[in-house]
N, C-alpha and C positions, 0 to 999 in steps of 0.2 A: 747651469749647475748651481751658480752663487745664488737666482732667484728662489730654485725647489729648497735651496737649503735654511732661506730666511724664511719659506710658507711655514716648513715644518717645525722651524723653531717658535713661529709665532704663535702655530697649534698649540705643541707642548705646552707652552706660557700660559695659554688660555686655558687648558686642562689642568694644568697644577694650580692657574687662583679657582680653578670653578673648587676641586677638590680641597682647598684650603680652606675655601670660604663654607661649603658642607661640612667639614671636621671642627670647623670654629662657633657652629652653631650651637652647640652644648660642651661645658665645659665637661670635666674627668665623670663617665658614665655617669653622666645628665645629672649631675647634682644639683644642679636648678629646674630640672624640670618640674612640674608639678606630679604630687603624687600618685594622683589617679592615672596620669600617662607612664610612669616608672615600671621598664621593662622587668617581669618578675619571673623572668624564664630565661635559661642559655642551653641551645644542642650546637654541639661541640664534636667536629670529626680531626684527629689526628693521628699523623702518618706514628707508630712507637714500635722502635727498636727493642730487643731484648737482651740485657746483659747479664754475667754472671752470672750464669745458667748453664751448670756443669753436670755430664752423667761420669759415671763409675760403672764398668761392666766387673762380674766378677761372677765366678763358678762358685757356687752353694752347692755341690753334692753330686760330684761325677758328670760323664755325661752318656749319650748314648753308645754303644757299642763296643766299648773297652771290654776286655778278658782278665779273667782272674789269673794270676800267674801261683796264686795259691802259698801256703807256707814252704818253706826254705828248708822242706825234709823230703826222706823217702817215703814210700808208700803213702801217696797221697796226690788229687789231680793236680797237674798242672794245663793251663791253659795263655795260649801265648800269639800277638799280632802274628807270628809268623809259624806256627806249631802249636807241637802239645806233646806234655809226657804225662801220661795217665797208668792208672793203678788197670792193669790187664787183670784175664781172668785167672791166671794160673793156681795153683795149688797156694792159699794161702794169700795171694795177689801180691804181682811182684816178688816171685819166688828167687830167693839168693840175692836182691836188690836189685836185678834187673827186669824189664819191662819190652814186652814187644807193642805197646800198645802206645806208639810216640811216630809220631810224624812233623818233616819240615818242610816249609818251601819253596827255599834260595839254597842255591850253591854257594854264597859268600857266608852262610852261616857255618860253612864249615872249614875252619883256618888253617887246617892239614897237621895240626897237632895231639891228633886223637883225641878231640874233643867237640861239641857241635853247643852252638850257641843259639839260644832264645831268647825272644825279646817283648814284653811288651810293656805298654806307654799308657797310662790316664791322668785325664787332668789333677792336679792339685787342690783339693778342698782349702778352699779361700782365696787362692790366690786370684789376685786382682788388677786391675790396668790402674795407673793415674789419674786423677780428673781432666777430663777435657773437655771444650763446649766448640760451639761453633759459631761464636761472638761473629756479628750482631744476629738475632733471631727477629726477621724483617713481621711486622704485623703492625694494625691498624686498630685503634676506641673510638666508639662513639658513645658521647657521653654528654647526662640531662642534668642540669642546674635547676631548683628551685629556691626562690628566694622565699624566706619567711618573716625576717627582720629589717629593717634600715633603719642605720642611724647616719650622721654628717660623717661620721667618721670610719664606721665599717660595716658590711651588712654580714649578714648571714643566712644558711640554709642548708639543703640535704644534694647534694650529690649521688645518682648515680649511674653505671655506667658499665658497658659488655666491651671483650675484650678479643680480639682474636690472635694469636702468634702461631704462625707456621715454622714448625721448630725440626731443624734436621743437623745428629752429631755422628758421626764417623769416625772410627777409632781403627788402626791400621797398625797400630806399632806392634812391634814384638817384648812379649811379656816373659821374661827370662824366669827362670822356676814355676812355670806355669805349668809344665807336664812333670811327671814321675816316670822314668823309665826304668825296668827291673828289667837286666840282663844275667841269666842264668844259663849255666855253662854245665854239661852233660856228658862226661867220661864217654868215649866210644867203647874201650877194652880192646882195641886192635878191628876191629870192623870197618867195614866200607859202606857209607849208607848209600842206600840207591840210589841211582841217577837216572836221567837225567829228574833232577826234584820237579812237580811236589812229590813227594811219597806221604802215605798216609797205611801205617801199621796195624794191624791187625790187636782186637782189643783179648783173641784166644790164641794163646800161642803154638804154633803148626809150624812143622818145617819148611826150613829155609827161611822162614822171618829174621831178619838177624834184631834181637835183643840190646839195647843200652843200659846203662848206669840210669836210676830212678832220684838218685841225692844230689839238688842243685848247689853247684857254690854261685853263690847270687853279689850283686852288683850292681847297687841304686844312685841312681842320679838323677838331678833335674835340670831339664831340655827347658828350651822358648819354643813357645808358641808363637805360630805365623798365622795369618788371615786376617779380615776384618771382622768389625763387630759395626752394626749401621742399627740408626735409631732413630724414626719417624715421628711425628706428632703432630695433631692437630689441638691445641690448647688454646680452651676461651675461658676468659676470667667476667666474673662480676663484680663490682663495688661497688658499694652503701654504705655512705658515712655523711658527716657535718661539715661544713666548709665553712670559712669565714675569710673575707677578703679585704683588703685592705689597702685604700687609694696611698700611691707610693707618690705622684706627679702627677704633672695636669697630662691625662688618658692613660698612665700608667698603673696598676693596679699590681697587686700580690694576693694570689690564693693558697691558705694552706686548709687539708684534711685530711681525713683518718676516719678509718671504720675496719669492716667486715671484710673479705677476699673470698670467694670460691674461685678456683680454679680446675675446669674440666680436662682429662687428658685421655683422648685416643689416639692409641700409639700402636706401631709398628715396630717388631726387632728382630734383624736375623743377622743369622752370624755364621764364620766357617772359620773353623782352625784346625791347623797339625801341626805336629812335632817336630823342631828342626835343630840338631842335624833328624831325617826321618832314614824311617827304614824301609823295606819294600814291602808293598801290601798295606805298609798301614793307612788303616781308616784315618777321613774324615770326620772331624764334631763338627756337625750340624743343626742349625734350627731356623725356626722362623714362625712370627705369630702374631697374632693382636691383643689388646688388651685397654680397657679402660677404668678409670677411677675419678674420684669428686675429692678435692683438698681443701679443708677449710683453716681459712688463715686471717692473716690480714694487712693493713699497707697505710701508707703516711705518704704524704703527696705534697707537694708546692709548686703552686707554676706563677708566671707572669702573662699578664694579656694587656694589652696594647687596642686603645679605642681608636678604631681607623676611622669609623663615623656612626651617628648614634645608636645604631643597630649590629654593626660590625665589628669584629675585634680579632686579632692573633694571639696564639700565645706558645708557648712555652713553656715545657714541666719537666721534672723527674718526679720518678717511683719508688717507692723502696716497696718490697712485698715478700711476707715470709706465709709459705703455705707447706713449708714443709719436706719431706722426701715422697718422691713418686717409684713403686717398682713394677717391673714386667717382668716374670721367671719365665724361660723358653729352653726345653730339656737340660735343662742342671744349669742352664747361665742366668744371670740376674744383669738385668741395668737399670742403675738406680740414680732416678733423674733427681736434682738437690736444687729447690725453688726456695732453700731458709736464707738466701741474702741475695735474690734476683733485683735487678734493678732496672729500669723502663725510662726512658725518655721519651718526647711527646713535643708535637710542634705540629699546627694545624690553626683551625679556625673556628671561629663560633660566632653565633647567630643571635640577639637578644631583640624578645621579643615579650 
């Protein structure tokens, strides 16, 4: 055991002067080499997280399947997740303010106080979730260095560089005032509505229909929404701009740039909510879809790279990049992906040749 263990240390030893004696052969990216051998090229692959990359789901304008429960008078439809009191035909419509032309149906709609209750529920115009992201967003740049300048002391050139981030945010919380529930409350007059429900009333009035009160007293409030809202992407960037680099120590260096940003985004969004507390019967909002767009922006960069030997090097960056707001609308919901203060880290390897 004590012999295997002094081979391998004798190895190592030998491997760490060979690699010394390689890394000492040009000092901080060959500044003594001669000019005509001076590497005037770097491709550059690095593993880059994505941060501060937040969407916002939020309803712009109803969504599918909701009912009009209509104005808060007589003679005039109503429509409801669980029913309906409608303008029948009679002499005049709604003759004396009552209607046979109304149906419900739940037994629990009717509270045993000669009266029957209707209900129904739609999103909130505007109402919106919190920012949230799904810190880190895992993706990979590869990226080309052209020199144009050298001096002893810094050189310079163009950068640039594609970008890929596989981006996925998931939103699940409950969004309190996100539905509107109008509950409207309908005089029986001593009547027993049919059982067992649904019952659904005749829009011509004929005997034995029995007739209700047509004048809601109404009663609005707003419910949380339950369900998720999920948000896919496939997102590639490009960059083009000016670098300038600057030897910090012997093989250590500092890059900073800035230019141009596009950013590509095809996405995926779908979603489901309902109203809770809910009622019976009621619908689902639902959707789901794709969708893509081009963001032009732009981005400010700095990394450090590390001369391992005279063609080799590591390094190390952050990103800043603002390209903007991204949206996807999917039957009345909006997520709205916000790239104006994303930021990207970078750690990888490059090649000069």
């Amino acid at each position: 055991m004590k012999h295997n263990l002094t081979t391998h240390a004798a190895i190592l030893t030998a491997l760490l002067a060979v690699s010394a004696r390689a890394a000492d052969s040009g000092s901080l990216f060959l500044q003594n080499t001669p000019e005509a051998d001076w590497p005037h090229n770097r491709i550059g692959l690095s593993y880059r997280p994505g941060f501060n990359i937040s969407a916002r789901f939020q309803n712009v304008g109803g969504a599918m399947g909701f009912n009009d429960p209509g104005p808060a008078t007589s003679h005039a439809n109503h429509n409801y997740d669980d029913g309906y009191n409608r303008v029948d035909n009679s002499t005049g419509g709604n003759a004396g303010g009552f209607t046979s032309y109304w149906g419900y149906k739940f037994a629990s709609q009717v509270p045993g106080n000669d009266t029957i209750i209707m209900n129904s529920t739609a999103p909130t115009v505007g109402a919106a979730s919190p920012n949230v992201n799904g810190d880190p967003q895992h993706g990979f740049e590869l990226a080309y260095n052209r020199e144009f300048g050298h001096h002893e002391h810094w050189n310079w050139g163009l950068e640039g560089a594609f970008g890929f981030t596989d981006l996925t945010i998931r939103d699940n919380q409950n969004l309190p005032g996100a539905f509107t529930r109008t509950s409207d409350t309908y005089a029986l007059h001593g009547i027993t509505p049919p059982t067992p429900p649904p019952y659904n009333g005749p829009a011509n009035p004929s005997p034995g229909a029995p007739v209700i009160g047509d004048a809601p007293t109404r009663a609005v409030s707003q419910v949380i929404a339950t369900g998720f809202r999920d948000f896919e992407a496939n997102v590639c960037s490009l960059r083009l701009g000016p670098y300038l680099e600057l030897p910090l120590a012997k093989r250590l260096a500092f890059s900073l740039s800035g230019g141009l940003a596009l950013v590509y985004v095809n996405s995926d969004f779908k979603f489901q909510e309902s109203a809770a507390p809910g009622i019976p019967g009621q619908l689902l909002y639902t959707g789901s879809g794709s969708h893509s767009d081009v963001l032009p922006g732009g981005y400010v960069s700095g990394s450090l790279s590390y001369l391992i030997t005279p063609s080799m090097d590591i390094s190390a960056g952050a990103q800043y990049v603002n390209v903007g707001t991204y949206s996807h609308v999917e039957n009345g919901k909006q997520a709205q992906l916000d790239f104006s203060n994303s930021l990207f880290f970078t750690i990888g390897v490059g090649y000069r040749f």
